[in-house]
N, C-alpha and C positions, 0 to 999 in steps of 0.2 A: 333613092339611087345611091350607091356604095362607087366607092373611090378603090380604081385593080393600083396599088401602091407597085407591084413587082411589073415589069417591063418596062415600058417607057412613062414616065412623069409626064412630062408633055402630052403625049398623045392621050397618057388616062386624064389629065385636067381639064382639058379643053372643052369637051363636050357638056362637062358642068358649067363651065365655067361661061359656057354662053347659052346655057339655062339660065343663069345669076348673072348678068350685065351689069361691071361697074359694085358688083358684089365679093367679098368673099368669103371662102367656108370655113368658120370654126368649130373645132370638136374640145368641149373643157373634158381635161384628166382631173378629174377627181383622186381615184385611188391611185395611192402612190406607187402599185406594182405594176398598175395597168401606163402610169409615165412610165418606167422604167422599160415597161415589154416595146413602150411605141418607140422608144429611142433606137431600141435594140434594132427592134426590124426596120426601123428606117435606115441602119448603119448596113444592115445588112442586104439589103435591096438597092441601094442606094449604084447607080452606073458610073456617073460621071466626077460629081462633086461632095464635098462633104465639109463644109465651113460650121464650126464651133467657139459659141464665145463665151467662157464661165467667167464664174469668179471666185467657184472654189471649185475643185477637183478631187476630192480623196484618194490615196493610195489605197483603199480598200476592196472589198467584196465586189460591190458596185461597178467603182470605180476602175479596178483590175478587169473586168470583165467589159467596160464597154473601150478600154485602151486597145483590146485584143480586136474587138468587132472593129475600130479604125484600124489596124495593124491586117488585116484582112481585105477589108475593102481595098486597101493601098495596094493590099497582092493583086486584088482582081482589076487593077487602074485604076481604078476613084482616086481622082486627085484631092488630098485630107490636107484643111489646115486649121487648126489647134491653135486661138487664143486664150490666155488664160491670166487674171490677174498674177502679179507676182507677190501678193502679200502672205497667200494660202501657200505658196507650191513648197515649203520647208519639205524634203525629204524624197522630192519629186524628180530633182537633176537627174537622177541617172538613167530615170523610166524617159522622160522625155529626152534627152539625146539619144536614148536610143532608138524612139521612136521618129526624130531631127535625122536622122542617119539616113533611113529609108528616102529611095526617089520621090517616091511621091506625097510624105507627110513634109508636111511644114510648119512649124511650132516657132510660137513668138511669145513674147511675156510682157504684157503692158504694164508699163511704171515699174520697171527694174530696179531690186535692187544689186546695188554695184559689188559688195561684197560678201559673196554667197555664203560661206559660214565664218563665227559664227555671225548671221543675220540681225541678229538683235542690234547691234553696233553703227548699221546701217542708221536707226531711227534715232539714236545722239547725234548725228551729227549733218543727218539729211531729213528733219524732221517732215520741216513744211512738205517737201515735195509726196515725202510716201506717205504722210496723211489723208491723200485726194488716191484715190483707189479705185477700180470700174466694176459695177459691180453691176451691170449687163450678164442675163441669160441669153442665149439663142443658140438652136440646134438649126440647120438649113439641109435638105438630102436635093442634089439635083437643082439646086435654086429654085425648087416649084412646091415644097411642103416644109413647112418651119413648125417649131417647137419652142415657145417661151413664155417666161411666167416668172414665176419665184422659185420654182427648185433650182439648186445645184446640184453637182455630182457626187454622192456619197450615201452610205448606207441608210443614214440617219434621215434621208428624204424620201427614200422608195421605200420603208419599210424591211429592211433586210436586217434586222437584228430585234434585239429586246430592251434596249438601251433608250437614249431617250428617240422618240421617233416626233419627226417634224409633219404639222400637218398643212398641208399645203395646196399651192392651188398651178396647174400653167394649163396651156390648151397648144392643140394640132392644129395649123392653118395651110388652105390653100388659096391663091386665088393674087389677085393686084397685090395685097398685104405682104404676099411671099418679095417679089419684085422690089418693094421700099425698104423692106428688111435687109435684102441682099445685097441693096445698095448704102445702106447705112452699118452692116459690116464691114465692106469694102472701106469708107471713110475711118472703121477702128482699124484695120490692117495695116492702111497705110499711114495711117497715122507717126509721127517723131515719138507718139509713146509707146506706141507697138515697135519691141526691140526684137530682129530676129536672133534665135536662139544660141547659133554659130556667133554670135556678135559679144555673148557676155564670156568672162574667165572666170572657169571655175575649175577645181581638181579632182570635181567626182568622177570617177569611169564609170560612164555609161554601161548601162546593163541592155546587152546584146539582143534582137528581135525574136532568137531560139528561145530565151530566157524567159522575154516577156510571155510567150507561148506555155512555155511549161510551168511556170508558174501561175498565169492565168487557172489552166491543168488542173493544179495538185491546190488551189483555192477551192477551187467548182469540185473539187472530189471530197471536201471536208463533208460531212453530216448535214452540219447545219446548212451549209453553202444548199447541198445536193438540193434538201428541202425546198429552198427557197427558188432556184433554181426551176425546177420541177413547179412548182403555184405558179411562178410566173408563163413559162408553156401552157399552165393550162387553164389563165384567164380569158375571159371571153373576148377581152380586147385583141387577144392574138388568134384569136378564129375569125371574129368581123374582119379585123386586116385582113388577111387572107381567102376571106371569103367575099372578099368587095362590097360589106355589110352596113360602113360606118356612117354613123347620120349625125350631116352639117349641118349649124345653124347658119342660113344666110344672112349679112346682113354688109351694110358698111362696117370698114373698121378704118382706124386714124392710127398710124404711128406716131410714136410718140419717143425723141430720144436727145440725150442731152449731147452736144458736140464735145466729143473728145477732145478739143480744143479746152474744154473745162478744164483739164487736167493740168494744164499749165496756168490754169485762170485769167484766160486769153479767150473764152467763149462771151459772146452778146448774148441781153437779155432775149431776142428771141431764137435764140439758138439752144436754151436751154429748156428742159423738159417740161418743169414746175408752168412756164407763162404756158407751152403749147399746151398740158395739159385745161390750164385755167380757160384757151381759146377755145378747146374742142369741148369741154363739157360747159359751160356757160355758169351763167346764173341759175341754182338751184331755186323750185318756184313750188315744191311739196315734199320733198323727202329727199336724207339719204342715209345709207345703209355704208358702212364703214368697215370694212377690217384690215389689223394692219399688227401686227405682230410687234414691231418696236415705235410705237407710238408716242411721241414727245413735240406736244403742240406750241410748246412757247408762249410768249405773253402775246406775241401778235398772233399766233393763231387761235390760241383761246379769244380772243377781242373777237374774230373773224365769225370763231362759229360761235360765238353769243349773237352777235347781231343778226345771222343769220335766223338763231333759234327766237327772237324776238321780235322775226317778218312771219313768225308761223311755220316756217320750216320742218319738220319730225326730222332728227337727225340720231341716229341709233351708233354706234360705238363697240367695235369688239375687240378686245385685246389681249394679253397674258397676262393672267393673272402672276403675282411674285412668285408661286408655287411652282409657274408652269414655265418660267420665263428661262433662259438661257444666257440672258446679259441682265441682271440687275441692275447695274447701272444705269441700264437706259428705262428699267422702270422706274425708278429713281425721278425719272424726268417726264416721265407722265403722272407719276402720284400724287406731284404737289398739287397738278392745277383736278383734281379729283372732284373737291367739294365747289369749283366754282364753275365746271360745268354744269354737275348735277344739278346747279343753282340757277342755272340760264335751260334750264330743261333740257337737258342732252342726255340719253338714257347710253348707261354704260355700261357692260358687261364683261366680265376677264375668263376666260378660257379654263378649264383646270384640270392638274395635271390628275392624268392616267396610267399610274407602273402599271407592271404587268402584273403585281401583288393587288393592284386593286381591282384590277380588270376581272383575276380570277373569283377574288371576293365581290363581287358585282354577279357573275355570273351566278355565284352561288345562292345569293338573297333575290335572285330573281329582280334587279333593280331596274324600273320600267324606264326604259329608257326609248325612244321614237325608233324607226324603221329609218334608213336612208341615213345614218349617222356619218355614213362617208363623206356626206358632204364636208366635214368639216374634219375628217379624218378619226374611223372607229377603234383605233388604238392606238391615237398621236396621245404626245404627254407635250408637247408644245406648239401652238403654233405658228406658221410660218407664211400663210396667204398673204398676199397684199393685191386687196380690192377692193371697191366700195361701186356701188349703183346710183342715182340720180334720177330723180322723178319717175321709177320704174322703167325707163327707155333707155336711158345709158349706162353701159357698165366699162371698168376701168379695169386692168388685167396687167400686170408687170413686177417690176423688182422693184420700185420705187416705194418708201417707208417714208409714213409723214411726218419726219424730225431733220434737224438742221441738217446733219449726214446728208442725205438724200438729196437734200434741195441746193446746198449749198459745195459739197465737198467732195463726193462718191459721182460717177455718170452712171445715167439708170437708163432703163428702154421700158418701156411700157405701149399699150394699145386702146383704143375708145372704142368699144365692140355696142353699136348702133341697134340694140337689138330688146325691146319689151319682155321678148322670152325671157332671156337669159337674167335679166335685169329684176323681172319678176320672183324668177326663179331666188336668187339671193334675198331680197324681202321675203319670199314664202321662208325659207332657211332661218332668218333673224326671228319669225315670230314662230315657228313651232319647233324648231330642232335647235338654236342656239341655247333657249334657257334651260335644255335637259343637259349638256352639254357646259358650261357657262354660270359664273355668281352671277347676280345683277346685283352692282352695287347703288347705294340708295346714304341718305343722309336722314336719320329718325328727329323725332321733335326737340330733339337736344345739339340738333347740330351734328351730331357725331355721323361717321363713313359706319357702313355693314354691310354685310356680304351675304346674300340670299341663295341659299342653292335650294334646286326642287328634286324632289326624289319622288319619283311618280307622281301622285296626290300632295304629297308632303314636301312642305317646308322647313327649312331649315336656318336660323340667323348666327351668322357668327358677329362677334364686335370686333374682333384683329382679324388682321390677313387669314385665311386658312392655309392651312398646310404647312405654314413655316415656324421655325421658332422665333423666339423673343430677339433674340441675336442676331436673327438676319434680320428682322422687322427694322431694329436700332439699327442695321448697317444700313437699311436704305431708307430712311430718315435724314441722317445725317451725310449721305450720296445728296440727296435732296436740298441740303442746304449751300451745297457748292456752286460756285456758279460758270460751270462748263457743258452746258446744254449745246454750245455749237458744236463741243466734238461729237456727241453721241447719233 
């Protein structure tokens, strides 16, 4: 039974929702165009309400195009309001006051900074504070169907370009979970670091609500835009929407969010993500399946998952490989502890990247690659997912990255989706789709790191990173040898 999204929320939830008692319904977005189509149509069906909280936003393709779908709803009454970290919005001041202008949008910016350009000047002299950053997803339509995960807003996540493309992971929920979400928005809202927008000085003139329209317009009429445009109308996901099609996995789900009270470094330990997380998933007692895009475990958390891995544990590991990664530095802070994983038996695996020059030579040699490669994204060149599963029955779903950032400095939202399918589903992915996909790195009888890629049948060894030169390899060596793992 399919969820009617357009008319009333309410009225279409209900009737599930006491089929599933004390349950609710998640839908995981795999492909990046099929997030993008659900956002859209949820901005666009959306009656009453419409609460967003990024932590990056793009002025681009994407980004231009779902500013309009708020700017729209606002005409038809949907009351919009627009959080949004302020470490991203460099270039954004004028789209958002002009969307601040409108009766019904209202745009705030958590952890301001105080002098708009140039911005750089801010972090000499306000360092500590813009250092702690919120880097919370959450899309809400109605207070009755939510959107969150790891993407942000921008080309580079739904797939709308050739560039590097992020592979990633969020899911569609309805049910209680919507409810806790909507109230732990409300606590960033109102939060001393949610500044409303009328409240900061700046001297950009606002670009007008005709403007954002026409220019929306004359984006969506380029070529490429039209294309893209155009695939996304005509994925399946915006026929099952529409056709009352979409199949939820029921199950418990646990929020999971760090207090904005972090931000001032004013939050107790159980108000912060990392303990509730450690509360709702327990003690691991067979397995876990890992992915996590900027990964830097530290000495205490390497200590963590050795002991683990020395109760019996299978603990499996996927990450960006140097080639594929987008911040060096923070591979940098996973490299070191590389060979003493491998050594405590924790199988690790790195991601690799895919231009679109290899994609097409790929195609060409017919390179056997698995069916279902969306799962992890069929034409990402980076990955971006943050989630891992736990004895096949729990799975974890949000923005939170397992390096000091995360735990210590950034406030993240995440979820414990109760659920063996879904759970399974990620183990099934790790053992047949990750190694087509993925090096496994491994330590040979000399002690030394290598990097195993499989091409159908065939293997492959490198002895250095693949894909990068000798110069980047020495840069992030010697990143390695610094010792500023709690910024990253």
């Amino acid at each position: 039974m399919g969820l009617p999204f357009f008319g009333r929320y309410a009225q279409a939830v209900q009737p599930l929702l006491e089929q599933h008692p004390q349950q609710s319904g998640v839908l995981p977005l795999l492909d990046a165009r099929e997030a993008f189509a659900a956002r859209v149509l949820m901005a666009r069906h959306a009656q009453y309400t419409l609460d967003l909280q990024y932590y990056i936003w793009r002025n681009d393709l994407t980004g231009t195009i779902l500013f309009e779908a708020l700017h729209e709803a606002a005409d038809r009454g949907v009351k919009v309001r627009l959080l949004l970290d302020d470490h991203n919005t460099a270039g954004l001041d004028a789209v958002l006051i002009g969307l601040h202008s409108h009766p019904n949008i209202d745009v705030r910016l958590y952890n301001p900074l105080k002098l708009r350009r140039p911005r750089i000047i801010n972090y000499f002299y306000d360092f500590p504070r813009l250092n702690r950053r919120m880097h919370n997803k959450l899309f809400i339509a109605d207070q009755k169907v939510l959107i969150s995960g790891g993407r942000n807003i921008g080309d580079e996540y739904f797939g709308a370009h050739d560039g590097v493309v992020f592979s990633d992971l969020d899911a569609l929920m309805i049910g209680p979970i919507v409810e806790e979400s909507q109230s732990d928005f409300e606590n960033y809202w109102n939060s001393p670091s949610a500044v409303p927008l009328n409240q900061l000085v700046t001297l950009t003139k606002p670009i007008s609500l005709t403007a954002l329209e026409q220019r929306a317009s004359i984006i969506e009429a380029d070529p490429n835009a039209r294309k893209f445009v155009e695939a996304i109308n005509k994925e399946p996901f915006v026929h099952d929407f529409l056709q009352q099609k979409l199949d939820f996995e029921w199950a418990k789900v646990t929020l999971l969010s760090d207090d904005p009270r972090k931000t001032l470094g004013l939050a107790k330990q159980h108000h912060l993500l990392a303990f509730q997380l450690q509360q709702a998933i327990g003690e691991p007692q067979q397995c876990v399946k890992l992915v996590s895009p900027y990964f830097v475990p530290t000495a205490t958390g390497v200590q963590e998952l050795t002991r683990m891995a020395a109760q019996g544990i299978d603990i499996t590991i996927l990450t960006n490989a140097l080639e594929a990664t987008d911040v060096a530095v923070v591979h940098s802070g996973y490299a070191k502890w590389r060979k003493q994983l491998i050594a405590a038996g924790i199988k690790l695996y790195e991601v690799q990247r895919m231009s679109p020059i290899a994609r097409k030579l790929e195609r060409k040699l017919r390179r056997q690659r698995l069916k279902g490669k969306e799962r992890f994204g069929s034409s990402a060149s980076s990955l971006h997912a943050k989630t891992f599963s736990v004895d096949k029955k729990r799975v974890f779903l949000g923005s939170f990255n397992f390096d000091p950032r995360s735990l210590a400095l950034n406030t993240e939202l995440g979820f414990v989706i109760h659920s063996p399918k879904l759970a399974q589903q990620i183990d099934h992915a790790f053992t047949h789709t990750v190694p087509n996909y993925a090096y496994r790195v491994d330590v040979d009888a000399r002690g030394k790191l290598y990097w195993e890629e499989r091409l159908g049948q065939r293997t492959t060894r490198y002895k250095t990173e693949p894909g990068v030169s000798w110069i980047r390899r020495l840069g992030m060596r010697t990143l390695a040898l610094c010792p500023f793992d709690w910024l990253l």
